[in-house]
N, C-alpha and C positions, 0 to 999 in steps of 0.2 A: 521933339516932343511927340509929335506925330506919328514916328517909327517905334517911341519907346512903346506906344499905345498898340502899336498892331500885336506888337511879340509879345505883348501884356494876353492881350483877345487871343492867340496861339495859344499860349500856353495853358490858359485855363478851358477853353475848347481842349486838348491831345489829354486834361487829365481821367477824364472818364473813358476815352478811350484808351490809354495804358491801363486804370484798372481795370477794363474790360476784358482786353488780353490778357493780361496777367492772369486775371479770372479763368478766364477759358482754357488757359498754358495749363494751370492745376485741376483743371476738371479731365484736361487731355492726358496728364503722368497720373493721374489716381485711377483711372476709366485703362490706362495702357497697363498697371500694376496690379489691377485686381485683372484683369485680362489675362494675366502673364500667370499669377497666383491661380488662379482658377483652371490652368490648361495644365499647371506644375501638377496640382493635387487629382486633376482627372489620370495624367499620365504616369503619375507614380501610385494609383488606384484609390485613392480615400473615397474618390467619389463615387465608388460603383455603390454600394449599398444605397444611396441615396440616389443613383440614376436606374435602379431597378425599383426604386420602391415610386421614381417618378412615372417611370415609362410603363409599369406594369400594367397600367388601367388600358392604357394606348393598345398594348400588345395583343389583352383576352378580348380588345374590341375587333383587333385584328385579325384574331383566330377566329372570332364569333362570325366574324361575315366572310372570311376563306373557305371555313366549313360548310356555311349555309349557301355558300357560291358553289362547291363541288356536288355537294346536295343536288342541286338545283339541274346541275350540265349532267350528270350523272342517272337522275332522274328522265331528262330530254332524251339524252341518250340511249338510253337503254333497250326500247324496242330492236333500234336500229344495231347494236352490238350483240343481243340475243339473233336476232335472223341472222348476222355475218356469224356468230360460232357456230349455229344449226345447220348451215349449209358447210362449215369449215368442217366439223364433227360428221356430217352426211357422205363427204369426198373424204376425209379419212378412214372413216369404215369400207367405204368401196374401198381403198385402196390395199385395206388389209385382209378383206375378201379375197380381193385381186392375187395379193400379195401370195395366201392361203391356198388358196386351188393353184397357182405356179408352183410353190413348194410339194403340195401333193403329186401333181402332173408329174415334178421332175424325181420326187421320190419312186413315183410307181416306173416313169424309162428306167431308172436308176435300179429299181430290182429287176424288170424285164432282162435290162443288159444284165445280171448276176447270173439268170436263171437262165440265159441264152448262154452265157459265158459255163456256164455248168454243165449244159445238154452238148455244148462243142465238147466239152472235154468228156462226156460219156462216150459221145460218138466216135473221139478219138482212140478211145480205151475200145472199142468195140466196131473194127475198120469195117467186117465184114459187112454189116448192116447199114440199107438205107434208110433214112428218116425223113419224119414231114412232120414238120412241127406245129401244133394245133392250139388254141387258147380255150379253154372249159368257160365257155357260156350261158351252163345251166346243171341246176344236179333234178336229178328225182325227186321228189316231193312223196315216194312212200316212203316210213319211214324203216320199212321191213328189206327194200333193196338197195343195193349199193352200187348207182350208177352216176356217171357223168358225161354231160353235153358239149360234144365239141363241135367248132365250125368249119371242119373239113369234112368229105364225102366223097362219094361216086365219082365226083365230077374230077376231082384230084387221084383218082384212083383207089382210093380206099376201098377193102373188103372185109366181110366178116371175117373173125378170127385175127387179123392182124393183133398183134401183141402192142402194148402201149407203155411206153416208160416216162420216166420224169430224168430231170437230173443227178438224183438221187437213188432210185431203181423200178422195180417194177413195179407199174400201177394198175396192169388188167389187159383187157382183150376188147376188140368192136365185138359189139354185139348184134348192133342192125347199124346199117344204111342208108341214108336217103341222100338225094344230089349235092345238099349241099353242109350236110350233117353228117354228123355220129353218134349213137350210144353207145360207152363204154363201160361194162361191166368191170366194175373193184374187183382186188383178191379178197375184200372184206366182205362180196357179199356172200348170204351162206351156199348157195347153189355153186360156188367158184371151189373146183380144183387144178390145185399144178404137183406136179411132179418137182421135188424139189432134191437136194444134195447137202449134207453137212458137210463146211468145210475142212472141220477138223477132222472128222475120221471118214469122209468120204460114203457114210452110208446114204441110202436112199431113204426117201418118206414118203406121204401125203402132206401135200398143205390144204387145209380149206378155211373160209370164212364163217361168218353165224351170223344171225339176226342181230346181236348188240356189235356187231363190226368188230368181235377179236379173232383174233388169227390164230389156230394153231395146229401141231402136228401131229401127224398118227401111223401107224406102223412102224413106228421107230423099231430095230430088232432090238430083243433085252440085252445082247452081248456088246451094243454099242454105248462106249461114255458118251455121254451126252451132260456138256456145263452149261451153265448160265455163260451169255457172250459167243458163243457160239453162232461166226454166219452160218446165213439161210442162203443159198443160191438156186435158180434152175435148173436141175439137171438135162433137161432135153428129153426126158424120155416122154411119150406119148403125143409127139406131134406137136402139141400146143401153142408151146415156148421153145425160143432157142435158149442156149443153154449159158451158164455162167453170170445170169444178170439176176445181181443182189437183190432180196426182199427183205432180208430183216437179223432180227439177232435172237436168240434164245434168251427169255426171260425167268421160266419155270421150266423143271424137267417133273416128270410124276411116272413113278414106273413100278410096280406089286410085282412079286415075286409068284404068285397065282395067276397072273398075265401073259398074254404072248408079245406083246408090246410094250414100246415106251410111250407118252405121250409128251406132249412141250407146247407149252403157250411161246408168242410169237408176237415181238414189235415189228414192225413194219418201219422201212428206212423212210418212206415217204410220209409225210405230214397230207393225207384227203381234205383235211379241215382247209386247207391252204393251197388246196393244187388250184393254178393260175394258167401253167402252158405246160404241153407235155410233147411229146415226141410217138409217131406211130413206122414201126418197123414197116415197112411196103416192101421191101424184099423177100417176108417170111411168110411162106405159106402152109397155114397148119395142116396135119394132115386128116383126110374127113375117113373115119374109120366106119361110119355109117354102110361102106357098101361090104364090108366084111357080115358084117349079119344076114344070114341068109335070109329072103324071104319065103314065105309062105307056098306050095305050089299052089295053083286050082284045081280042084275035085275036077 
């Protein structure tokens, strides 16, 4: 009786705990299948329209204080980022300075060696002669004469009269002297005569200069053709110049049949606007015709 009584108080005690479980069993499979439902429909996409229209508020809150955050470092920053490009932009400009004058430096050896490389090859062409090769360091400042300043002199032997060339051809004569200088008178200036030679038909002329620095000729004989292209060389005659060194080409011929002459304007093979180094003959010595004029007796 006593036993039937305990399993009695058992069983009516486990029945609220079986509902309870049971309870809880079906809140655990309804909570696990809408679990299950709700991952189905995110992964097969139903849910994104309604997880962008959830998250969107989240997101421009998100933007709103990343922006106002760069804003902010951006702003701190900034002095410090301006000094490091002003000094980054101050050492790049040196550098292209730098860069700039190297390029011109090696431009200008780069013609020196041409125009040394040109003056070997005149010199070759022309064994009999010595040379001493000079840089024009100055021109005249009238605008009536036509000379140039070079940095050889006395001291290296230089004399008046010496003939002066380029690698190109003839550029004139010393004119004066000092120990460590020269003036060189052009064939453009107007006071400048040489004795010259056509090379096509071998006649003789005058060459002189002028005032506006054009070159040209005179005593051409009427019976001589004379074309446009026509070299000009030295002839040698009167001492001056030695002979066969190029000046230029026949540009104009001009010749009247009332004339005893031809005439001919004259390019010049050398560029003056550009003479840089030139070359002075020292082996040649003009000859001074001065003592052939007799002088004066005395009463």
């Amino acid at each position: 009786m006593r036993g039937g009584f305990c399993r009695s108080n058992l069983l009516i005690a486990a029945v609220p705990f079986l509902q309870m479980n049971s309870s809880f069993s079906l809140q655990t499979v309804v909570l696990s299948l809408l679990v299950i439902g709700i991952l189905f429909l995110a992964l097969s996409g139903y849910l994104a329209p309604l997880s962008r229209v959830a998250f969107a508020p989240l997101v421009e809150a998100q933007t709103w204080v990343s922006t106002r955050y760069q804003a902010i470092q951006e702003f701190i920053s900034a002095p410090r980022n301006m000094a490091q490009l002003t000094q980054r932009n101050n050492e790049l400009e040196a550098e292209v300075a730098r860069l700039q004058a190297q390029i011109i430096e090696l431009q200008q050896e780069n013609s020196q060696l041409d125009v040394f490389s040109a003056l070997l090859n005149f010199a070759q062409a022309h064994p009999e002669n010595v040379y001493l090769s000079a840089t024009v360091i100055g021109r005249d400042p009238n605008p009536f004469l036509r000379y140039v300043i070079i940095n050889r002199g006395s001291d290296e032997g230089l004399r008046r009269g010496m003939p002066v060339v380029s690698q190109q051809g003839l550029v004139g004569r010393i004119a004066a002297v000092t120990s460590d200088g020269a003036r060189v008178q052009l064939i453009t200036d107007p006071s400048t005569v040489v004795n010259i030679r056509l090379e096509a038909s071998g006649a003789e002329a005058i060459l002189s200069g002028s005032i506006t620095g054009e070159v040209s000729l005179d005593l051409i004989p009427q019976d001589v053709t004379v074309a446009t292209g026509d070299l000009v060389l030295t002839s040698g005659l009167g001492g001056n110049y030695p002979s066969n060194i190029l000046i230029g080409r026949i540009t104009g011929v001009r010749a009247r049949p009332f004339e005893l002459y031809q005439t001919a304007s004259v390019q010049p093979v050398v560029d003056f606007s550009e003479l840089q180094i030139v070359s002075v003959i020292t082996n040649f010595r003009p000859v001074d015709v001065s003592p052939l004029i007799p002088t004066p007796s005395a009463p």
